[in-house]
C-alpha positions in Angstrom: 3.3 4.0 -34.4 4.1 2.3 -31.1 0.4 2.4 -29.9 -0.6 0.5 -32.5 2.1 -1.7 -32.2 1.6 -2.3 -28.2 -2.7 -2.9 -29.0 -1.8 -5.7 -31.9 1.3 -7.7 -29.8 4.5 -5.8 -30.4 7.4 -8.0 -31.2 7.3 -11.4 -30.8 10.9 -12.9 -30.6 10.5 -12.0 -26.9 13.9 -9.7 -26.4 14.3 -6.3 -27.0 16.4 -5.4 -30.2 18.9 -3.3 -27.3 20.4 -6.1 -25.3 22.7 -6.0 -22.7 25.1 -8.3 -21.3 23.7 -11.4 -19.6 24.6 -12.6 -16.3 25.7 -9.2 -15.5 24.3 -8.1 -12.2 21.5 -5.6 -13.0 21.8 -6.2 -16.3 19.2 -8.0 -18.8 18.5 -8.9 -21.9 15.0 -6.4 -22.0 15.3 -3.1 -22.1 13.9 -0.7 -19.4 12.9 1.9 -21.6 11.1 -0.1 -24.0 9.2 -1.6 -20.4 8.6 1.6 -19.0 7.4 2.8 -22.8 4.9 -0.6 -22.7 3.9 1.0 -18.8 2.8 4.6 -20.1 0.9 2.7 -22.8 -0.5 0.5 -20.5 -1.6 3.6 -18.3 -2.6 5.2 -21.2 -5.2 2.6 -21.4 -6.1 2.0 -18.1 -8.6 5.3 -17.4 -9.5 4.6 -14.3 -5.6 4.2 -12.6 -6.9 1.3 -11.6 -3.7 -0.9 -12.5 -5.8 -3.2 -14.9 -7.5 -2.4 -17.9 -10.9 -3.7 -18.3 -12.7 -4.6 -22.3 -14.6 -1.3 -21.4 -11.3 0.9 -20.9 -10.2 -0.9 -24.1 -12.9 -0.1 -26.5 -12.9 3.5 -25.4 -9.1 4.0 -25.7 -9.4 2.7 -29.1 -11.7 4.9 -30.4 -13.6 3.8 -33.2 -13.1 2.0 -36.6 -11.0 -0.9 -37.3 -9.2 -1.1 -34.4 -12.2 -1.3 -32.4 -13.8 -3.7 -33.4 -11.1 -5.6 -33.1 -10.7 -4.5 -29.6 -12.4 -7.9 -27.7 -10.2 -10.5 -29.7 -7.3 -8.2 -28.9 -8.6 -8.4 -25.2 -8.9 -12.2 -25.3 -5.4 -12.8 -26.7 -4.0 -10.4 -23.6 -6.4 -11.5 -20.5 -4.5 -15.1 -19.8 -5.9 -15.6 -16.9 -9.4 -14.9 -18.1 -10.2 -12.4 -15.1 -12.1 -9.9 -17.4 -8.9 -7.8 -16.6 -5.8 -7.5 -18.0 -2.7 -6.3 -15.9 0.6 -5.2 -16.7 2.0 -8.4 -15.7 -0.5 -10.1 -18.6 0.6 -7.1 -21.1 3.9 -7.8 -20.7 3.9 -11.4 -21.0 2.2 -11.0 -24.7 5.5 -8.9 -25.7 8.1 -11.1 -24.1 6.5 -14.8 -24.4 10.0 -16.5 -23.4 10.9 -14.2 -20.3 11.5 -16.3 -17.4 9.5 -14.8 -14.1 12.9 -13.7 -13.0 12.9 -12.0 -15.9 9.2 -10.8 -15.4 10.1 -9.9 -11.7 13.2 -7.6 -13.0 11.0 -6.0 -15.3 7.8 -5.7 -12.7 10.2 -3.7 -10.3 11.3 -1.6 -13.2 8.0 -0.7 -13.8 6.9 -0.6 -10.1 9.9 0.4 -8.2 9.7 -0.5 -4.3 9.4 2.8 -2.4 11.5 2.7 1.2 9.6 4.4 3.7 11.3 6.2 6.1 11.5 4.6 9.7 10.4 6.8 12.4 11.4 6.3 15.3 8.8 5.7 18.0 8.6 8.4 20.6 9.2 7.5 24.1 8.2 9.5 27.6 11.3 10.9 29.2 11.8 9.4 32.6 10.3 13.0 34.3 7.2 12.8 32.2 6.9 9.0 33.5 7.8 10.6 36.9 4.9 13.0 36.3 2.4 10.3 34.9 2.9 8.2 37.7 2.1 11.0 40.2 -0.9 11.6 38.9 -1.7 8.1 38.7 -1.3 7.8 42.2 -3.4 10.7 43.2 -6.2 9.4 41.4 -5.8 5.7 42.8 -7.8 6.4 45.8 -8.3 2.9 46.8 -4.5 1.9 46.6 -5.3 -1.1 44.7 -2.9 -0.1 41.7 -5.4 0.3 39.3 -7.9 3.5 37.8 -11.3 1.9 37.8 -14.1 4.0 35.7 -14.9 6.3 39.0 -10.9 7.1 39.4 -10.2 7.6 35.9 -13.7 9.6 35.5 -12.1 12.0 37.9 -8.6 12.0 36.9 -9.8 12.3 33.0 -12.2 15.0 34.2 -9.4 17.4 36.3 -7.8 17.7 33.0 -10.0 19.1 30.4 -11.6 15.3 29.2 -15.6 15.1 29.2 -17.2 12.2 30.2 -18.0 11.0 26.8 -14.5 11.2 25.8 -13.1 9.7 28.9 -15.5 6.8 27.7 -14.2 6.2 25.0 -10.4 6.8 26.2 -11.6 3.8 28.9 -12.5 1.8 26.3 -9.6 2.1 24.2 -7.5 1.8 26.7 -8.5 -1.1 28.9 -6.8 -3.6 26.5 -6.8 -6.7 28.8 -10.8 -6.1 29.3 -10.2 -5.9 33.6 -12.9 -3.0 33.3 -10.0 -0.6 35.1 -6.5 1.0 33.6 -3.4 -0.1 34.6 -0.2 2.1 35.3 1.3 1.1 31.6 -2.4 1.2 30.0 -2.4 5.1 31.7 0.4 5.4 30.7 -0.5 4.9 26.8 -3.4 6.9 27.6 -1.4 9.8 28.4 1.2 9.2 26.1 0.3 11.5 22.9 -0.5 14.1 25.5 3.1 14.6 26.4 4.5 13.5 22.8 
């Protein structure tokens, strides 16, 4: 039974008995099934998806009887680093004792592939909504001085739907350099996921 197997060590020659050519690029002398079979063990064991398994998680996966109370030397023998947790990383390294970390590394990815996110790409105003921004802007800068202090952008905000409370907090948020007024390009941001 591989459980059983996995819980007292598995083998201990540290390769797999399906080994591929070495030096081969993407190749290794592990197998990638037998590492993803160790990972859905692993899982199995780790209740709380928490990517470690704790003595607690252990005990109860277990069940009880002989394997049980065997459970905390078992736990010993896998927590190297003597957390009080043992990762897959640590699970791993009791089945394959003379994999280099390259080799751990290989097998970490296999188990935990990277995931590319897609880039977005960020959205931009179109030179008329700029046009239109800066308009506005300039309405509201009664006192020319090329700025929206709190009374300016109080009425600007307010001529557009905002309440005051809001416009506060748009003001703070906003006012990045801390002048205590908005800026054409702070506006600017302001505005920005109006238009986008």
């Amino acid at each position: 039974m591989v459980q059983k197997k996995s819980l007292q060590g598995g083998s201990k020659g540290g390769a797999s008995t399906s080994k591929g050519k070495s030096g081969a690029k993407g190749s290794s002398k592990y197998s990638k099934k037998e590492v993803l079979e160790l990972l859905q063990i692993f899982s199995e064991h780790d209740k709380d998806g928490g990517g470690e398994v704790g003595i607690q998680e252990l005990t109860a996966s277990m069940g009880s009887g002989n394997l049980a109370s065997q459970a905390e030397s078992m736990f010993k023998k896998l927590d190297k680093d003597g957390d009080g947790n043992v990762t897959f990383r640590e699970y791993l390294k009791l089945y394959y004792p003379l994999a280099s970390n390259a080799e751990f590394e290989q097998m970490m990815s296999w188990a935990y592939p990277k995931v590319e996110r897609p880039v977005t790409p960020e959205k931009t105003l179109s030179s008329e909504q700029l046009e239109e921004i800066k308009q506005i802007f300039v309405m509201y800068d009664v006192d020319g001085n090329g700025v929206l202090d709190r009374p300016e952008l109080v009425e600007a905000m307010v001529g557009v739907g905002y309440d005051e409370d809001e416009i506060e907090d748009l003001f703070e948020e906003y006012d990045k350099d801390g002048t205590n007024a908005v800026d054409f390009d702070e506006f600017c941001d302001m505005l920005k996921s109006a238009y986008l």
